[in-house]
mmCIF file as Biopython writes it, N, C-alpha, C and O atoms, coordinates in Angstrom:
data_model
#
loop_
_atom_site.group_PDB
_atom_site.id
_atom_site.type_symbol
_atom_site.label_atom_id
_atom_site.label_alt_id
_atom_site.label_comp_id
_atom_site.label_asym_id
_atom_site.label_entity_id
_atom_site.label_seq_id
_atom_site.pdbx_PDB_ins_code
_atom_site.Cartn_x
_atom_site.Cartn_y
_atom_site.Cartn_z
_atom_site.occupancy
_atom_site.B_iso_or_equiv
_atom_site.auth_seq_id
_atom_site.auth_asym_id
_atom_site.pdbx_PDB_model_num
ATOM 1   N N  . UNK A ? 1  ? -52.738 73.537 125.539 1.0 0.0 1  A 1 
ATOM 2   C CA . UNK A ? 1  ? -53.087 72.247 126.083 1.0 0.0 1  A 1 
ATOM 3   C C  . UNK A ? 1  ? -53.111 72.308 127.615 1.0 0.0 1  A 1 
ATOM 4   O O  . UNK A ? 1  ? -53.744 71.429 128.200 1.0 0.0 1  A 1 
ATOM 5   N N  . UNK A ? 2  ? -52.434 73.336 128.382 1.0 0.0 2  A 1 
ATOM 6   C CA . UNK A ? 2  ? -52.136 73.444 129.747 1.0 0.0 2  A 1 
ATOM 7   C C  . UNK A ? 2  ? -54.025 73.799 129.858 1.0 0.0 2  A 1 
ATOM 8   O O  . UNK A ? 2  ? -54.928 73.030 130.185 1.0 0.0 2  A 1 
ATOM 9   N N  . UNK A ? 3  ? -54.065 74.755 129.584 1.0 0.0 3  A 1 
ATOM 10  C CA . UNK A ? 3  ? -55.231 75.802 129.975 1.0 0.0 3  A 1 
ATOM 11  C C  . UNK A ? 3  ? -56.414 74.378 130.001 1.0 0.0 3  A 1 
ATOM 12  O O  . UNK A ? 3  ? -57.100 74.231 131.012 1.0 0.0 3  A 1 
ATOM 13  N N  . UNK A ? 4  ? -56.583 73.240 128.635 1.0 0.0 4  A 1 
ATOM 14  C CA . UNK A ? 4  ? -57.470 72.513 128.466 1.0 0.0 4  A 1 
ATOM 15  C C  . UNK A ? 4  ? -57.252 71.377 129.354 1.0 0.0 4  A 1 
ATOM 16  O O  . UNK A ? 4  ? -58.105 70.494 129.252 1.0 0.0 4  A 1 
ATOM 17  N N  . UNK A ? 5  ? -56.056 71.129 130.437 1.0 0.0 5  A 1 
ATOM 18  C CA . UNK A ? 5  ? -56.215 70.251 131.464 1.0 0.0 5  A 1 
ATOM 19  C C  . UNK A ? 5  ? -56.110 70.732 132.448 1.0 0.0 5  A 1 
ATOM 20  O O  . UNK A ? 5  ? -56.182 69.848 133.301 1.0 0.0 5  A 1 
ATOM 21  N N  . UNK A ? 6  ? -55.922 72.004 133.033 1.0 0.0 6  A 1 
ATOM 22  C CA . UNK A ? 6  ? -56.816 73.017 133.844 1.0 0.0 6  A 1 
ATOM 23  C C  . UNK A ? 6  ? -57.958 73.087 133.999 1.0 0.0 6  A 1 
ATOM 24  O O  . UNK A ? 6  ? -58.426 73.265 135.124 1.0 0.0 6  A 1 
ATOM 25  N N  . UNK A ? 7  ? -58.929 72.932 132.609 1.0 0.0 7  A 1 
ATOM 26  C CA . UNK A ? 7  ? -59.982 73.084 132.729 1.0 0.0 7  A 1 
ATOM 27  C C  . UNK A ? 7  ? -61.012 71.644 133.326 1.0 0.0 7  A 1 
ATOM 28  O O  . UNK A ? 7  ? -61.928 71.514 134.138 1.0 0.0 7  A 1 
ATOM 29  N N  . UNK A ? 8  ? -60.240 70.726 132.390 1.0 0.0 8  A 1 
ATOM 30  C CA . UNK A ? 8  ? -60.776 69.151 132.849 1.0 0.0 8  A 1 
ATOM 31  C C  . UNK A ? 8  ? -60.419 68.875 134.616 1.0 0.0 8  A 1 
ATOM 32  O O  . UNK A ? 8  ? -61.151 68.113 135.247 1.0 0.0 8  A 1 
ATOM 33  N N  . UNK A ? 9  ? -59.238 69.574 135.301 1.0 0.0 9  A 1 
ATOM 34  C CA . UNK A ? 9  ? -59.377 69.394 136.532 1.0 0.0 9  A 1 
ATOM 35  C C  . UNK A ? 9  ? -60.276 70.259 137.531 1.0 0.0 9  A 1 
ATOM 36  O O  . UNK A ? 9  ? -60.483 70.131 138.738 1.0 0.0 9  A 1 
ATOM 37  N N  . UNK A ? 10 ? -60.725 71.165 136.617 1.0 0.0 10 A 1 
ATOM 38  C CA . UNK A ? 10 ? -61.200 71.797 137.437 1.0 0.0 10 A 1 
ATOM 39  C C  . UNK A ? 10 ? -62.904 71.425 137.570 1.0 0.0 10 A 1 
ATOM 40  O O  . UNK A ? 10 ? -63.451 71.415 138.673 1.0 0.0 10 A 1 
ATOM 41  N N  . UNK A ? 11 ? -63.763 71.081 136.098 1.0 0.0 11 A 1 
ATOM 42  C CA . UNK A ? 11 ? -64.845 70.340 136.061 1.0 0.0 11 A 1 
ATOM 43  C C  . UNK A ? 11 ? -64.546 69.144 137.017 1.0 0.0 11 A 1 
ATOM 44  O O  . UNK A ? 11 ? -65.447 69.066 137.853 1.0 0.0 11 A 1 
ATOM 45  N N  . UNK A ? 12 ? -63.869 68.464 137.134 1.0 0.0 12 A 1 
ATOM 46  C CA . UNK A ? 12 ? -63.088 67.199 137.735 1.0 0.0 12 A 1 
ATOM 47  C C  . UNK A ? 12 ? -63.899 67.088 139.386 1.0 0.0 12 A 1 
ATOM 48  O O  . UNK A ? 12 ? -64.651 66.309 139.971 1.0 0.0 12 A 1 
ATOM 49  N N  . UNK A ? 13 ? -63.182 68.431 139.662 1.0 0.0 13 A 1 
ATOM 50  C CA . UNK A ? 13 ? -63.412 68.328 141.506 1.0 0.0 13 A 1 
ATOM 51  C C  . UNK A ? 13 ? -64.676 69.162 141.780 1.0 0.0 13 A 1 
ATOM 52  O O  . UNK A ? 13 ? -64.960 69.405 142.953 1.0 0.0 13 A 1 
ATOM 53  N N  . UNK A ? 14 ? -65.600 69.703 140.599 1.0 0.0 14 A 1 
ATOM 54  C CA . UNK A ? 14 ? -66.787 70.521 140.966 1.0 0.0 14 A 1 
ATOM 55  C C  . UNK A ? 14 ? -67.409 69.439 140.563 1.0 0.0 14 A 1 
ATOM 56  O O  . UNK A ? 14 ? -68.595 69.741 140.690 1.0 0.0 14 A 1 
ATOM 57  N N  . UNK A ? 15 ? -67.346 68.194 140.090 1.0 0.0 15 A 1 
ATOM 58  C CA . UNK A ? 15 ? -68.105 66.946 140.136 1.0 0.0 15 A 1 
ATOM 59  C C  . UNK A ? 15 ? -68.222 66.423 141.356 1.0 0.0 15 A 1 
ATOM 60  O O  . UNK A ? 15 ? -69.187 66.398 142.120 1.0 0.0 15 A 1 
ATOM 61  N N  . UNK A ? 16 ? -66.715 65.846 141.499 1.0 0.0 16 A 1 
ATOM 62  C CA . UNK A ? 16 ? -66.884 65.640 142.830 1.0 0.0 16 A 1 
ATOM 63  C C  . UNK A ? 16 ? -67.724 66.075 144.600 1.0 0.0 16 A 1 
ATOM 64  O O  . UNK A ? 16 ? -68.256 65.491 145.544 1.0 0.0 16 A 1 
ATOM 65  N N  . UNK A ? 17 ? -67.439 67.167 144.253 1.0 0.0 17 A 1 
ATOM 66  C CA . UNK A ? 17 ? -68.311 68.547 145.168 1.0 0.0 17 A 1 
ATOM 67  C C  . UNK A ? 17 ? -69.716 68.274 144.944 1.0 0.0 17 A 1 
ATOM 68  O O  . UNK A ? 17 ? -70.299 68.236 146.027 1.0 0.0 17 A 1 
ATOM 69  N N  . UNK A ? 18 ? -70.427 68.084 144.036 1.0 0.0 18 A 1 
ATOM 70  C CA . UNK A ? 18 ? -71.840 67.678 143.522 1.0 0.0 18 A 1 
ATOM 71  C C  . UNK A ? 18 ? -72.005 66.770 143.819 1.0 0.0 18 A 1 
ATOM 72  O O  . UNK A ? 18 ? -72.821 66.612 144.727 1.0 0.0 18 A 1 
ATOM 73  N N  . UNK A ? 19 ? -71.129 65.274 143.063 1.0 0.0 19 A 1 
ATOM 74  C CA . UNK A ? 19 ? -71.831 64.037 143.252 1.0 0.0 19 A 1 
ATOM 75  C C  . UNK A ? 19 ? -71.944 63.928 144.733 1.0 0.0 19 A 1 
ATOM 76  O O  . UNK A ? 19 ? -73.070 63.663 145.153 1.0 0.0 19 A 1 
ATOM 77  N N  . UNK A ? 20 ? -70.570 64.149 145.980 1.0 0.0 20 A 1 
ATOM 78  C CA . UNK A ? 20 ? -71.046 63.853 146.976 1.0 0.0 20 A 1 
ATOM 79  C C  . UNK A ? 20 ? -71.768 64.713 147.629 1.0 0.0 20 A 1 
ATOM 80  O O  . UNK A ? 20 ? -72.223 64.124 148.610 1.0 0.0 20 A 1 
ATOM 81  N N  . UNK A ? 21 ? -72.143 65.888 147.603 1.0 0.0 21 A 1 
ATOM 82  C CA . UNK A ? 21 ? -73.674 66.040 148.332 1.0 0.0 21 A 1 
ATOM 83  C C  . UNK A ? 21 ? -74.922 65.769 147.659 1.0 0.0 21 A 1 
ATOM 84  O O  . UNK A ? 21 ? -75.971 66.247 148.092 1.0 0.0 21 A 1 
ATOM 85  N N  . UNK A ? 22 ? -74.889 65.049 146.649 1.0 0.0 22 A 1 
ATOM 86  C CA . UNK A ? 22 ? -76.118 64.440 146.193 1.0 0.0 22 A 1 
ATOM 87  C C  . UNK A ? 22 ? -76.175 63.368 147.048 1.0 0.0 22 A 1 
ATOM 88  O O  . UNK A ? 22 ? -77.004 63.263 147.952 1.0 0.0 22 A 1 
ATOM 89  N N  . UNK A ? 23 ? -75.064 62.333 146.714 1.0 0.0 23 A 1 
ATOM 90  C CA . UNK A ? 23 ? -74.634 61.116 147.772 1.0 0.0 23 A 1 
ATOM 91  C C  . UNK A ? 23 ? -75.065 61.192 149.069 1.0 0.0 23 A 1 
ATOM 92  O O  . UNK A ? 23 ? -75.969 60.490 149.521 1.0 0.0 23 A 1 
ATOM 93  N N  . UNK A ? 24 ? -74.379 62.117 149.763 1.0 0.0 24 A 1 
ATOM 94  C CA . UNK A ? 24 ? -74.517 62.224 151.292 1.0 0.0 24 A 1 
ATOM 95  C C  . UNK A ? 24 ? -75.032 62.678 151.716 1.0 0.0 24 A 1 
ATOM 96  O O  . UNK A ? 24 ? -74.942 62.509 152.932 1.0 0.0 24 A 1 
ATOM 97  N N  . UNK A ? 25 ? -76.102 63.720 151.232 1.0 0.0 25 A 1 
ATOM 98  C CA . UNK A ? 25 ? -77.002 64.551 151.568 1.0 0.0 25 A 1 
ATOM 99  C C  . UNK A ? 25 ? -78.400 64.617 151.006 1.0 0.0 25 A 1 
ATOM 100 O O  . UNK A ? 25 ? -79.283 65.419 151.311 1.0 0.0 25 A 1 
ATOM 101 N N  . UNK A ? 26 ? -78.453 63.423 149.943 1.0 0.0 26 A 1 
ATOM 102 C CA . UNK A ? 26 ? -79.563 63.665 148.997 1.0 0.0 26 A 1 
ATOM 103 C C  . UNK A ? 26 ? -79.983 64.870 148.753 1.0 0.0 26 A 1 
ATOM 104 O O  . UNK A ? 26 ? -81.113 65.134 149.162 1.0 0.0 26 A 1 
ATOM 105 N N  . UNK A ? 27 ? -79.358 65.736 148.165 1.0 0.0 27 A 1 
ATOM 106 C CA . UNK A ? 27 ? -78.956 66.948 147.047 1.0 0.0 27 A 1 
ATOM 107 C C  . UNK A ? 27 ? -79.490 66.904 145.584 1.0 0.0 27 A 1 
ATOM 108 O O  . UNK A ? 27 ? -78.706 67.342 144.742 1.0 0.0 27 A 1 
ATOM 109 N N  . UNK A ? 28 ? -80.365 66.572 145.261 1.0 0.0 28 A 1 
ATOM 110 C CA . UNK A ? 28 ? -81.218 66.445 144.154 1.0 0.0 28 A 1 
ATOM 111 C C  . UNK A ? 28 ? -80.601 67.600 143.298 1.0 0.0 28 A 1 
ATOM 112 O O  . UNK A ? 28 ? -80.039 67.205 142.277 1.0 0.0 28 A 1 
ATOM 113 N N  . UNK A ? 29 ? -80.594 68.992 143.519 1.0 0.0 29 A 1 
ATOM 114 C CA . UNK A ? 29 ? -79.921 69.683 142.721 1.0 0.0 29 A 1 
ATOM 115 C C  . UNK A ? 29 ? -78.744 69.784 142.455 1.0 0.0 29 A 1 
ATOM 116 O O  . UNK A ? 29 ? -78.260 70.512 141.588 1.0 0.0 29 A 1 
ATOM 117 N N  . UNK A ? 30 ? -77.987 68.810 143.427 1.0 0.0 30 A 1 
ATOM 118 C CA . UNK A ? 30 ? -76.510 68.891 143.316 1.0 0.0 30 A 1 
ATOM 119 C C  . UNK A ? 30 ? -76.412 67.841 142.428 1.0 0.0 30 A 1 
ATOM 120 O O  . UNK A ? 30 ? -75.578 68.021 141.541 1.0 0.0 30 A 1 
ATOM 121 N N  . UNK A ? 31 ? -77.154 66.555 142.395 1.0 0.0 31 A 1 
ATOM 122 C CA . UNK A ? 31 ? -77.269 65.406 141.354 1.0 0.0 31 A 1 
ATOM 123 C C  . UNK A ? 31 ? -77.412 66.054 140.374 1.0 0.0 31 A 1 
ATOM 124 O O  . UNK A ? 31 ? -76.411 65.743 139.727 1.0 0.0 31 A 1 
ATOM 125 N N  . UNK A ? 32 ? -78.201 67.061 139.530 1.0 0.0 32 A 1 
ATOM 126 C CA . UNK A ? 32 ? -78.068 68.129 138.135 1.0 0.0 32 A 1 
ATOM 127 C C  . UNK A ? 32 ? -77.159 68.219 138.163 1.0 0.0 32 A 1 
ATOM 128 O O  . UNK A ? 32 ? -76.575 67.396 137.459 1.0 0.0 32 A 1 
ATOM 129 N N  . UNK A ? 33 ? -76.420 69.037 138.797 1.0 0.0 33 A 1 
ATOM 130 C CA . UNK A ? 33 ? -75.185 69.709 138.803 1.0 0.0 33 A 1 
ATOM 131 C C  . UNK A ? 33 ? -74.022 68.648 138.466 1.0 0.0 33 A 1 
ATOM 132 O O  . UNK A ? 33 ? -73.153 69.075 137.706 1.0 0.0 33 A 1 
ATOM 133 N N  . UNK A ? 34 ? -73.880 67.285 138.937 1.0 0.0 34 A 1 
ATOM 134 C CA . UNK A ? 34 ? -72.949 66.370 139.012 1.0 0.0 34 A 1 
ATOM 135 C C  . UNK A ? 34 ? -73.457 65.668 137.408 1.0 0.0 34 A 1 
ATOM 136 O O  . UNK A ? 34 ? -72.747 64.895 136.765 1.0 0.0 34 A 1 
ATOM 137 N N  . UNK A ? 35 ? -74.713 66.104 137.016 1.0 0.0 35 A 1 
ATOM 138 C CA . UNK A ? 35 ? -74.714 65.345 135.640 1.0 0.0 35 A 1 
ATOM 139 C C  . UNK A ? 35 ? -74.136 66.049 134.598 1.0 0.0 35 A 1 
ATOM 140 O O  . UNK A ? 35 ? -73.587 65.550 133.616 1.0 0.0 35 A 1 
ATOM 141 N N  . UNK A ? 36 ? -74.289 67.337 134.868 1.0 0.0 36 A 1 
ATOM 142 C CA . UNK A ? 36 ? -73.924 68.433 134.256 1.0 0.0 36 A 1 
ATOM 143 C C  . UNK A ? 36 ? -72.257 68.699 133.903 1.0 0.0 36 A 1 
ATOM 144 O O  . UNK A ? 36 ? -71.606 69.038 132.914 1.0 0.0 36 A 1 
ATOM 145 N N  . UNK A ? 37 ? -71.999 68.358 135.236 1.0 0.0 37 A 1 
ATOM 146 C CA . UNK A ? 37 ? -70.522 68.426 134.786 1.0 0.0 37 A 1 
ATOM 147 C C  . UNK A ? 37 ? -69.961 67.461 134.079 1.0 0.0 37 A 1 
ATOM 148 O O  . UNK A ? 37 ? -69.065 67.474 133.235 1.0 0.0 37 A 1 
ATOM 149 N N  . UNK A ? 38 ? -70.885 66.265 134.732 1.0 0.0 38 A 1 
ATOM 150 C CA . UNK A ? 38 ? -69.909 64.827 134.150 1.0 0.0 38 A 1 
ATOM 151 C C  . UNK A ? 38 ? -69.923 64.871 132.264 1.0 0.0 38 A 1 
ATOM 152 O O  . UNK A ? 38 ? -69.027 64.360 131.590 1.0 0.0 38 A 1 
ATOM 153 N N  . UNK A ? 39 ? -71.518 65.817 131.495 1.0 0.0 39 A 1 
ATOM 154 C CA . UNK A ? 39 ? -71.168 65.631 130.322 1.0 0.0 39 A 1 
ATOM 155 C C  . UNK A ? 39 ? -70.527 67.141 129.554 1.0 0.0 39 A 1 
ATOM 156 O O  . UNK A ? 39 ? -70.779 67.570 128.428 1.0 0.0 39 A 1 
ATOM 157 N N  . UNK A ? 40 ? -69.581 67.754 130.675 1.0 0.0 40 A 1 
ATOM 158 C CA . UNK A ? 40 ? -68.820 68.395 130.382 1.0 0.0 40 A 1 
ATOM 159 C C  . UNK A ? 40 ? -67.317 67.945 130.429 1.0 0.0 40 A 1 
ATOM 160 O O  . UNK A ? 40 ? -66.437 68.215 129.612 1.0 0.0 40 A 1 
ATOM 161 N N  . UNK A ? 41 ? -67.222 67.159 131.628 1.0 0.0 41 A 1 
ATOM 162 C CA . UNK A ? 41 ? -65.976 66.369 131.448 1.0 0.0 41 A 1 
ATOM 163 C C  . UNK A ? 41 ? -65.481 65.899 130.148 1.0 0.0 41 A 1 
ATOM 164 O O  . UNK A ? 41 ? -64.441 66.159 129.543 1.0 0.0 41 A 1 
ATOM 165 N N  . UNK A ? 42 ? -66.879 64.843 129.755 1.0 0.0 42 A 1 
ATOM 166 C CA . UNK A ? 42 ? -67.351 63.979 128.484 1.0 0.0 42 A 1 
ATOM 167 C C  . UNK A ? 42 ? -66.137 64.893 127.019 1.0 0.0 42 A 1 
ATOM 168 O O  . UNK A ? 42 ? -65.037 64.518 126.613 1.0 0.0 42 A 1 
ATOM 169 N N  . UNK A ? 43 ? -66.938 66.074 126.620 1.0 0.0 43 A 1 
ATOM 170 C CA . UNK A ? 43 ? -66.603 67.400 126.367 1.0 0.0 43 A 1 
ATOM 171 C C  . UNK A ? 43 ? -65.232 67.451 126.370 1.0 0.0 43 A 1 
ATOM 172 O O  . UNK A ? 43 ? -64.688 67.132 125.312 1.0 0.0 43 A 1 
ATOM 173 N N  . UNK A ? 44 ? -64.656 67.717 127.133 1.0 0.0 44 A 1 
ATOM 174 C CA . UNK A ? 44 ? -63.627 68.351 127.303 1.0 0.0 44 A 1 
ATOM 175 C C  . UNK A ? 44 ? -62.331 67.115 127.710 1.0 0.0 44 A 1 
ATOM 176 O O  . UNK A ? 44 ? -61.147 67.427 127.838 1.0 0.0 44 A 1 
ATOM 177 N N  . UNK A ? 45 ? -62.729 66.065 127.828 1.0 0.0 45 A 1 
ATOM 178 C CA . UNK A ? 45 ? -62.043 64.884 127.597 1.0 0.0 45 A 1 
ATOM 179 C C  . UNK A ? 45 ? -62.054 64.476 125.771 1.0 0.0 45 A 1 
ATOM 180 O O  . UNK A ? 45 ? -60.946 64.103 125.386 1.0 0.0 45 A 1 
ATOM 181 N N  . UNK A ? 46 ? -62.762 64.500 125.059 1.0 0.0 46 A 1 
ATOM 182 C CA . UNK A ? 46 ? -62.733 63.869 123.513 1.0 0.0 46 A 1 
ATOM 183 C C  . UNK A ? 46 ? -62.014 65.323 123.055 1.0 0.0 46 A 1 
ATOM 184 O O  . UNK A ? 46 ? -61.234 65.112 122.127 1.0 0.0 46 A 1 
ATOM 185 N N  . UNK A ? 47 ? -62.072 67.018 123.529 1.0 0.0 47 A 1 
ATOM 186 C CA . UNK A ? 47 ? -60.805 67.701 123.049 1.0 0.0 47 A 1 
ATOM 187 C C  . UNK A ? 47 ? -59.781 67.203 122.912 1.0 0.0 47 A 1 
ATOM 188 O O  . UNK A ? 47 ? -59.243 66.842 121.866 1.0 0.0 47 A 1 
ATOM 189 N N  . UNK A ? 48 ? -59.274 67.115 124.385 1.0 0.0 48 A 1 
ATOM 190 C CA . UNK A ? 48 ? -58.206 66.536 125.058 1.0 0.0 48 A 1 
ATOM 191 C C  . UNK A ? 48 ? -57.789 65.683 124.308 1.0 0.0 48 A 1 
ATOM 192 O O  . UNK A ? 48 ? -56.687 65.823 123.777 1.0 0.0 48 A 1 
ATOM 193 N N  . UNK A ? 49 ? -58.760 64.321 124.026 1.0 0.0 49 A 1 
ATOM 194 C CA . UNK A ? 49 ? -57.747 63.587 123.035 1.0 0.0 49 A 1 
ATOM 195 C C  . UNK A ? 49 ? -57.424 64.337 121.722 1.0 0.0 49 A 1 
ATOM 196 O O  . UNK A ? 49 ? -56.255 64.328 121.336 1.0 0.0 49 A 1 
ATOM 197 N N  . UNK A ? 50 ? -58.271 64.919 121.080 1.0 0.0 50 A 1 
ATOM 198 C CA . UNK A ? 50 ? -57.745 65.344 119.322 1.0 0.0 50 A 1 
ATOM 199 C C  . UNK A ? 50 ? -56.770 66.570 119.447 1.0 0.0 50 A 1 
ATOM 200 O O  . UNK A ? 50 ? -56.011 66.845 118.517 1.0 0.0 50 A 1 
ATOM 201 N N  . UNK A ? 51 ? -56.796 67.249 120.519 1.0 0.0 51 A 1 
ATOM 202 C CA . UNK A ? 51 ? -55.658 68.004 120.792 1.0 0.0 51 A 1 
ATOM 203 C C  . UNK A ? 51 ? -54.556 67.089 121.220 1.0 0.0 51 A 1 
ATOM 204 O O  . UNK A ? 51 ? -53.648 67.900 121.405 1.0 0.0 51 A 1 
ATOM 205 N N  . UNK A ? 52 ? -53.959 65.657 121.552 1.0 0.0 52 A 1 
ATOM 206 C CA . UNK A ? 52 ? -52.943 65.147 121.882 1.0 0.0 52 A 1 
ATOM 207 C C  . UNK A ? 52 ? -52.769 64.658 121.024 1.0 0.0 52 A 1 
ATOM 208 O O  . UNK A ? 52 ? -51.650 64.826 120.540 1.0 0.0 52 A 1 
ATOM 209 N N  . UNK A ? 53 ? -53.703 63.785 120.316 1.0 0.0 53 A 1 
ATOM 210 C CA . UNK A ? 53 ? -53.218 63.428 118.973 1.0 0.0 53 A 1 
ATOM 211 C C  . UNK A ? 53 ? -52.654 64.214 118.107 1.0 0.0 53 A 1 
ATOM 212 O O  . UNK A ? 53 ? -51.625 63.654 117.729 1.0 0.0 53 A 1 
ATOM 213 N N  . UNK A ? 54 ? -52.834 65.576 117.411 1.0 0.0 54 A 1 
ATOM 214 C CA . UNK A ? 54 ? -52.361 66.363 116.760 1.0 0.0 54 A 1 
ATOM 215 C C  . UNK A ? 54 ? -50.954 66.891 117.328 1.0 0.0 54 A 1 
ATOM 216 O O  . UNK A ? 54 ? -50.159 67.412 116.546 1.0 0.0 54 A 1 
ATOM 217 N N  . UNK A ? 55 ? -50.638 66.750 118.740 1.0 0.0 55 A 1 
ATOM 218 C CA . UNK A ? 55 ? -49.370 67.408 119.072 1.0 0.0 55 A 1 
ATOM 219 C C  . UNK A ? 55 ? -48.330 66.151 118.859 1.0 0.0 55 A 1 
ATOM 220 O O  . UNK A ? 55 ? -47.107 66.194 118.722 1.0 0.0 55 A 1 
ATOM 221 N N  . UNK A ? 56 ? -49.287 64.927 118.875 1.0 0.0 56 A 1 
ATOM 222 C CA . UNK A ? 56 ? -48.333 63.539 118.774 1.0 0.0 56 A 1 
ATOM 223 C C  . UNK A ? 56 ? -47.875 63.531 117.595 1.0 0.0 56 A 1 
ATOM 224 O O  . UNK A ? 56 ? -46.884 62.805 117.518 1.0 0.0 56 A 1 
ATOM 225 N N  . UNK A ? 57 ? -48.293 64.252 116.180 1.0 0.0 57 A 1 
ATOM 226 C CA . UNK A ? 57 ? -48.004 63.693 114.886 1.0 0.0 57 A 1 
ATOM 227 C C  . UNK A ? 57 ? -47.016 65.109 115.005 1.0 0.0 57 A 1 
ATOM 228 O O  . UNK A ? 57 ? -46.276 65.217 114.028 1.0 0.0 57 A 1 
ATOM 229 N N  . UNK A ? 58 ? -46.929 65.786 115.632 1.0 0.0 58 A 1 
ATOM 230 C CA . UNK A ? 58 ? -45.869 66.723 115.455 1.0 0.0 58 A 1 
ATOM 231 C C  . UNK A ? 58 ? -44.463 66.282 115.296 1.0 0.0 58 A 1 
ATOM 232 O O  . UNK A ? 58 ? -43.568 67.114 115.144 1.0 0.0 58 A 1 
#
């Protein structure tokens, strides 16, 4: 579970890194990139929950 909220922080701030030079720079490819991650977040957030749920019924 460590490794899988490692991973969500780490998609996390390479969003961030994207969305704002799309933002501030109009970065059109960085806007891909920031969509890209966000439906990896998506991803790796609905793990996150069925992996907590299962450690909760433990």
């Amino acid at each position: 579970m460590k490794t899988l909220v490692d991973q969500i922080n780490a998609e996390i701030a390479a969003f961030q890194v994207n969305a704002a030079a799309q933002v501030e720079k109009g970065n059109k490819a960085a806007g891909t990139r920031a969509r890209k991650n966000a439906l990896n977040i998506t991803k790796l957030l609905k793990e996150f929950r069925k992996v907590s749920v299962e450690e909760a019924k433990k």
